[in-house]
N, C-alpha and C positions, 0 to 999 in steps of 0.2 A: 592713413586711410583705413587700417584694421582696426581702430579701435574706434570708427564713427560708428553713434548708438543706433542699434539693428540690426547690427553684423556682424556674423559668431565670427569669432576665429578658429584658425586648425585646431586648438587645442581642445576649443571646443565641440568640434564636430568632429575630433578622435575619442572625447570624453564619452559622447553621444551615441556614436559607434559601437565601444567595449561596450557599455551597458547594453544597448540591444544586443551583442554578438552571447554576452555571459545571460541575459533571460532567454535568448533562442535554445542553448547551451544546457540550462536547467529545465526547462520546458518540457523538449523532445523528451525527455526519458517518460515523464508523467502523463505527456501523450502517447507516447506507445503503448502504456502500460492501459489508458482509459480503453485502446481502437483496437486494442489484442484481445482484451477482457471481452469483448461480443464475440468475437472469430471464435470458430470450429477448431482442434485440433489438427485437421488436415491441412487446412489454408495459413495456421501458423506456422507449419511445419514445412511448408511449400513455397513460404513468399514471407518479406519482410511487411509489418504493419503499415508501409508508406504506399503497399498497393495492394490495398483494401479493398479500393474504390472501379479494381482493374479487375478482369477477367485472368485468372488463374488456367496456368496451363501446368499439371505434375501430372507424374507416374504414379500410379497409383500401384498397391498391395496385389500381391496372385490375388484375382479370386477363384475359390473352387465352385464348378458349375454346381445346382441343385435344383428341384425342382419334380414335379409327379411326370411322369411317364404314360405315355399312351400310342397306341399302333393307328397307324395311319396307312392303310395300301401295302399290308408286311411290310413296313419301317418302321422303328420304333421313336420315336420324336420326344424330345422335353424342351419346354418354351421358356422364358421368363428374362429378368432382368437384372445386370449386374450390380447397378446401383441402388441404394434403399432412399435417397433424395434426389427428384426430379429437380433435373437443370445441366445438369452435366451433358457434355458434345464428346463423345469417344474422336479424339482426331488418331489413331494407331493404337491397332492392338495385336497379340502374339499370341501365342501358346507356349511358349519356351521362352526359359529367363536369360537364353543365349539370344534371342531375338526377340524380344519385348516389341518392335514396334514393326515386326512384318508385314503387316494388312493394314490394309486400309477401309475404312467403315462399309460396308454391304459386300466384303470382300469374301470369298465362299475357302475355308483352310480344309487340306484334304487331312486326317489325321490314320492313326495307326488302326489296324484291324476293319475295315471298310468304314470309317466314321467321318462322320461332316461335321464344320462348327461354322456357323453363319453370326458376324456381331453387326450391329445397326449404329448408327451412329448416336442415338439413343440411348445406349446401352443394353437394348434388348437382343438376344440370341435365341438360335433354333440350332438345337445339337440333335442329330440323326443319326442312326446306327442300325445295321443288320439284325443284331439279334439283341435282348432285351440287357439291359444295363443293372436291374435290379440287383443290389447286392454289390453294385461293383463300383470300382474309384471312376468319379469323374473328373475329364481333364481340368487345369487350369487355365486363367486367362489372363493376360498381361496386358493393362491399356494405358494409355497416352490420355486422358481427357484436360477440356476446359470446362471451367465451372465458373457461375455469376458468381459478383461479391455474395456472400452468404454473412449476414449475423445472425448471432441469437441469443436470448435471455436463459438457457439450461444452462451456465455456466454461474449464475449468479442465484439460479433456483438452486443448486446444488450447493452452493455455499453457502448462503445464507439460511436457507429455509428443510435442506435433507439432513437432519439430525440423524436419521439413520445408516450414514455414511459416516466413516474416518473426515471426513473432508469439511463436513457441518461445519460452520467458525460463528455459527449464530450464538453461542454460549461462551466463545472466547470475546467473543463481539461486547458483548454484555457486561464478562467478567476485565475487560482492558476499562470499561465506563468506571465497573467498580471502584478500581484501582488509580483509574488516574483525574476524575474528579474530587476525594477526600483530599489525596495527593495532592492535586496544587492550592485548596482552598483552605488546607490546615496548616502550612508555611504559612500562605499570602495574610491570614489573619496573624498568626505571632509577629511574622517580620515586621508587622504595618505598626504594632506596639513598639516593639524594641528599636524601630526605627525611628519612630518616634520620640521615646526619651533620650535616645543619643542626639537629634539634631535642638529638640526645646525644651530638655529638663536638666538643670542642674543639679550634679551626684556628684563624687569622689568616685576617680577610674575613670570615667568617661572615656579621656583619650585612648587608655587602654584597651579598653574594651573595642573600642574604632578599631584600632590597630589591629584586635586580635582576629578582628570578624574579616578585617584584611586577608590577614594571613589564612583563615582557612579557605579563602579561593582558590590558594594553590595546592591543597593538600589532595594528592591522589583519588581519585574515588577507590580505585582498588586496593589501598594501602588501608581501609577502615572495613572492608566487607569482611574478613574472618573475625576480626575484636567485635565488630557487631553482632556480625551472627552469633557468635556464643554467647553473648549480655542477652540475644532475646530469646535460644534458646533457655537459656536458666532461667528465665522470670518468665519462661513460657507462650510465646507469641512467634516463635519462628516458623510456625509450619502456617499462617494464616493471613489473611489483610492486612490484618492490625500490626503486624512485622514488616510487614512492604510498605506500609504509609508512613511510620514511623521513620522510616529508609530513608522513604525519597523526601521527607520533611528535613531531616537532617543535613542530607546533602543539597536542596534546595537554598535552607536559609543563609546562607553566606552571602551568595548571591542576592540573595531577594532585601534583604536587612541593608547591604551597601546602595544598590540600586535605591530602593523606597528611602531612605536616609538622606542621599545625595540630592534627590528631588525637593524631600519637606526643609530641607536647610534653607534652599532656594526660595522661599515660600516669602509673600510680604511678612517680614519682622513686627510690623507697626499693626496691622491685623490680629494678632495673635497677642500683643500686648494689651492693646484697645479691649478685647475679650475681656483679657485677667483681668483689669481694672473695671468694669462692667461685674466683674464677679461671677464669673466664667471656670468653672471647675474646669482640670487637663480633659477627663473626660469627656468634657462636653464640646474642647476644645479641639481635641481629636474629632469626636465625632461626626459634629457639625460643621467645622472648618476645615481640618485637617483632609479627613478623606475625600469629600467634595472634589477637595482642590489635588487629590493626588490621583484621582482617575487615570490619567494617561500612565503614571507610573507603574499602577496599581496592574491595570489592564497589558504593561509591557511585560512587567515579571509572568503574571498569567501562560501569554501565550509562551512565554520558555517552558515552563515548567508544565505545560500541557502537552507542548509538542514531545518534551524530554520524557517523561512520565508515558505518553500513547507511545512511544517509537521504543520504549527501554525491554534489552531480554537480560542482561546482564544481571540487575537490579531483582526482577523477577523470577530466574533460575538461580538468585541464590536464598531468596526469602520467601517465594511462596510455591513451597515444598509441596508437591498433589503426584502422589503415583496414582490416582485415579482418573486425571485427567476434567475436577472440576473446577478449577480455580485456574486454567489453561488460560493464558491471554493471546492474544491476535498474532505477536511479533515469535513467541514459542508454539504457534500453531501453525505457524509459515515454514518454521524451521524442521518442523516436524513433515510437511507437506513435502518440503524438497529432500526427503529421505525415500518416502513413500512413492511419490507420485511425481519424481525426477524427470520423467517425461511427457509430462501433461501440462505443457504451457500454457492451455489459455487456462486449467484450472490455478496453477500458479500466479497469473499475470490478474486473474481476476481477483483472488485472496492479496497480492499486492496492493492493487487497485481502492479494495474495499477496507484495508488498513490505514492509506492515507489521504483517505475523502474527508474523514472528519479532520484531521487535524489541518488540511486545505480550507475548510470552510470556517474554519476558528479564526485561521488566519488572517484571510478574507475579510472576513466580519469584526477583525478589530486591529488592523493594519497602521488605520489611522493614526494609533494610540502607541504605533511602535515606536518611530523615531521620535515622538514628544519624550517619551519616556526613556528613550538610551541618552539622549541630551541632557536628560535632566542633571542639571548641577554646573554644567558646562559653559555657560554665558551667568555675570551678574549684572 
């Protein structure tokens, strides 16, 4: 009876399971990071991103009273208000860090030298005193509030658009496009060639060369980064683009050559012959058969070497040398942020955020083409 057609079995509906449990699993993080990027500093600092949605209750910071002065009846009075955005409910507030949450909102604190402190639930206060304050410390206040969910866009005008801050990533933003569009489009054209003559052109070495393009999948990336850098320092290109492209071309094509190789073998044989007898130059045979028909493949290398290229610091702190800070890209401008500004999550969580939306939507937009193209070669 398990195996009447219509009805999964356990293995199947454990198969089912792990899949949802591993994308809830990858998800969460990149949802945290989208619902953290609007929060305020205060409310990330107060509450996890999963109660956003919730009325926030934290301690807030002393604040020190301030405020103009004026006599009222020989009393001297200063009015105003603790917090600088309306919304917040004072539920307890103190004068002292030994008792932060003594009083309670409209509750009247007798303090030292004949002085009065009135807080509202509001956050508004009325500080009274005998004789005039000018000149002199005013107390502090310790409060308990609730505040409504709060988002906002100054976390993402600050990063993308305040070039006048440390913090600006609008010029790494630009210079990561520089870097990793040439970068995947000047492999994916060599490889689509040499992939090529190894699956439909008959040379001496062939196997060889198959084999050899094998073997540099496994070769280190870190084992070739000093022999490089010094070949492009001497012929002069290490401190620039043109040193980083050439990088990630290099390390790229192994990969890209076996994948697009492994697909065009698979390709009708009799299509391709039918050409040459027509009188079908290779070029033309590449061009207009060939690539047509390798799209899924073509577009799977793509998206590796776009995700790997946008996400790479490695690659780029050792080949595109900038103590001036113009040639910065996204993933060395994060790393630079969490030196600087160590404590400013939603400004971290939002420079996260706005490093991997583009390679999200590359994704996205050509997913289809991914699993055609890792299969390729796999069924004849």
């Amino acid at each position: 009876m398990e195996n009447i057609a219509g009805r999964k079995s356990a293995l199947g509906w454990a198969v089912h399971l792990s899949v949802l449990i591993l994308v809830v699993l990858w998800l969460l993080p990149t949802v945290g990071l989208f619902v953290s990027s609007f929060r305020t500093g205060d409310q990330i600092a107060a509450s996890g991103w999963w109660k956003a949605l919730t009325t926030q209750t934290q301690m807030n910071p002393a604040i020190r009273l301030s405020g103009e002065e004026r006599e009222e009846g020989g009393v001297f009075v200063i009015t105003g208000q603790l917090f600088e955005n309306a919304g917040a409910e004072v539920t307890r507030w103190g004068t002292s860090s030994r008792a932060p949450e003594a009083y309670l909102p409209g509750d009247t604190a007798e303090l030292k030298k004949d002085r009065t402190l009135t807080v509202e639930a509001d956050g508004g206060f009325r500080f009274e005193a005998q004789e005039s304050q000018e000149g002199k410390r005013l107390p502090r206040v310790f409060t308990t509030a609730s505040a409504p969910p709060e988002f906002t866009l100054d976390n993402y005008q600050l990063m993308l658009f305040d070039d006048s801050n440390a913090e600006g990533m609008a010029k790494a933003f630009f210079n990561t496009l520089t870097v990793t569009i040439p970068a995947t489009v000047i492999p994916l054209l060599i490889a689509a060639f040499a992939a090529y003559a190894l699956a439909w052109m008959d040379f001496p070495g062939r196997a060889l060369l198959i084999a050899f393009v094998v073997g540099l999948l496994v070769v280190p990336l870190q084992l070739a980064l000093i022999p490089l850098l010094k070949l492009h320092l001497a012929i002069g290109i290490g401190k620039g683009y043109m040193g980083v492209w050439l990088a990630h071309t290099g390390f790229g094509l192994p990969l890209a050559i076996y994948l697009l190789r492994n697909y065009m073998v698979g390709l009708p044989k009799d299509v391709i012959e039918n050409a040459r007898v027509d009188g079908a130059t290779e070029f033309q045979i590449f061009t207009k058969i060939i690539l047509p028909l390798s799209f899924p493949a073509l577009a799977s290398f793509a998206i590796f070497q776009f995700l790997w290229t946008w996400n790479d610091l490695l690659v780029a702190k050792v080949f595109l040398i900038d103590a001036t800070g113009q040639t910065t890209v996204m993933t060395n401008q994060i790393v630079e942020l969490l030196g600087t500004r160590g404590g400013n999550w939603e400004i971290l969580a939002t420079a996260a955020f706005v490093s991997i939306a583009v390679p999200l939507a590359v994704f996205f937009a050509m997913q289809k083409y991914l699993v055609r193209g890792l299969l390729a070669g796999s069924v004849k």
